[in-house]
C-alpha positions in Angstrom: 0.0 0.0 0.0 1.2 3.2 -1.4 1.8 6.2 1.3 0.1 8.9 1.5 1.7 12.6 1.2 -0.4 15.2 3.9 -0.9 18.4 3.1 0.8 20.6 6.1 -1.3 22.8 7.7 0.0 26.3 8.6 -0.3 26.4 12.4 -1.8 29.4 13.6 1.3 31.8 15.2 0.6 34.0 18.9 2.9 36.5 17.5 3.3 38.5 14.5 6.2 40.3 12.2 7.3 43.2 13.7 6.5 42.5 17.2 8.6 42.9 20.6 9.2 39.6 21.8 11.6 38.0 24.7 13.3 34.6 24.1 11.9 32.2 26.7 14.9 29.4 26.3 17.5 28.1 24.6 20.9 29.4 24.1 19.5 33.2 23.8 17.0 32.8 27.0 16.6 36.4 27.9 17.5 38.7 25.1 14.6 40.6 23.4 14.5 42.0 19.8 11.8 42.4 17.4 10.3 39.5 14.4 11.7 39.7 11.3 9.9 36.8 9.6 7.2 34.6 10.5 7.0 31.0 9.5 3.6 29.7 9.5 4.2 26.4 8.1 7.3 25.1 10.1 6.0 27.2 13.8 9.2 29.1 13.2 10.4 33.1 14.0 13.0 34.9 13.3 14.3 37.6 16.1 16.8 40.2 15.0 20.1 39.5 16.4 19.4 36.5 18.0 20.1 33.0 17.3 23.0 33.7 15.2 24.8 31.3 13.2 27.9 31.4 11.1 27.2 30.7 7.1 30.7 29.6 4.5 29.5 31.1 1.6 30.7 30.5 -1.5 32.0 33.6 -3.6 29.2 35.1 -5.7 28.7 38.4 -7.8 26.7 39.8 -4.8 29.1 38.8 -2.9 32.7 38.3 -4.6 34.9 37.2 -1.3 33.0 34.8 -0.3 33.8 34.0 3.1 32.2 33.2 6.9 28.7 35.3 7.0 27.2 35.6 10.3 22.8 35.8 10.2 19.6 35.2 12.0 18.5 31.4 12.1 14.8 30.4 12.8 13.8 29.1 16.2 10.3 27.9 17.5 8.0 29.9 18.3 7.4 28.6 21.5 10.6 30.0 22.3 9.3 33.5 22.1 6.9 35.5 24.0 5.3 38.9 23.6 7.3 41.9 25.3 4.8 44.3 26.4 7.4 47.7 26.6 4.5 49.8 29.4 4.9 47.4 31.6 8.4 46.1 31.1 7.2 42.0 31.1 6.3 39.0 29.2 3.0 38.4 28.4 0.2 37.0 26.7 -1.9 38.5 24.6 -5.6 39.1 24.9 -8.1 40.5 22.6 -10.6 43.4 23.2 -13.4 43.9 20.5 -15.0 47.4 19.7 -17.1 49.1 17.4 -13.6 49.8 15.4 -12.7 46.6 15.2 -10.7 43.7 17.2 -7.3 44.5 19.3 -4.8 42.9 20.3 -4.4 43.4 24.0 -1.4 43.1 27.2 -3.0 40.7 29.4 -1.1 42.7 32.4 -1.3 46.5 31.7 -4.0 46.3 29.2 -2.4 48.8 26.8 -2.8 48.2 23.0 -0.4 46.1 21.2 1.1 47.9 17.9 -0.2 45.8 14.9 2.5 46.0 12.4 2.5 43.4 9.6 
């Protein structure tokens, strides 16, 4: 019997590109910076100056050295949580519906979240 190939589903991500966010654990456990790219499909982010890893690349016409090339790598986004920057803490994010629409909200301080995409 011949297997099957499943579709993957994106998973559904508790924080967005351009958000504040604090690493939670792993090598970087403690430093904060803000998403560069979201990756739905694999539950991946990628946090500006974090998780950095050392690339050989091979000499190109962008690049004609070549050489060791030091950039963000991907980590789970269960790693990350949301920095709120009022009240200086991690938290999780609730959502408060008005007339205008729906907002994302600071569970601690209540303050709204900036929704940048």
């Amino acid at each position: 019997m011949a297997a099957t190939k499943h579709k993957v589903q994106p998973k559904k991500m508790h924080v967005r590109k351009g958000d504040f966010v604090m690493i939670i654990s792993g090598k970087d456990a403690g430093k904060k910076g803000k998403i560069i790219e979201v990756i739905p499909k694999k539950g991946r982010v990628v946090v500006e100056k974090a998780n950095m890893v050392k690339r050989h690349t091979k000499p190109s016409q962008s690049m004609p050295q070549g050489g060791i090339v030091q950039k963000e790598a991907p980590l789970a986004s269960s790693n990350v949580m949301l920095y709120c920057q009022e009240c200086k803490s991690v938290t999780r994010v609730s959502y408060k519906v008005t007339e205008d629409g729906k907002y994302r909200v600071c569970k601690h301080c209540g303050v709204n979240l900036p929704d940048k995409h």
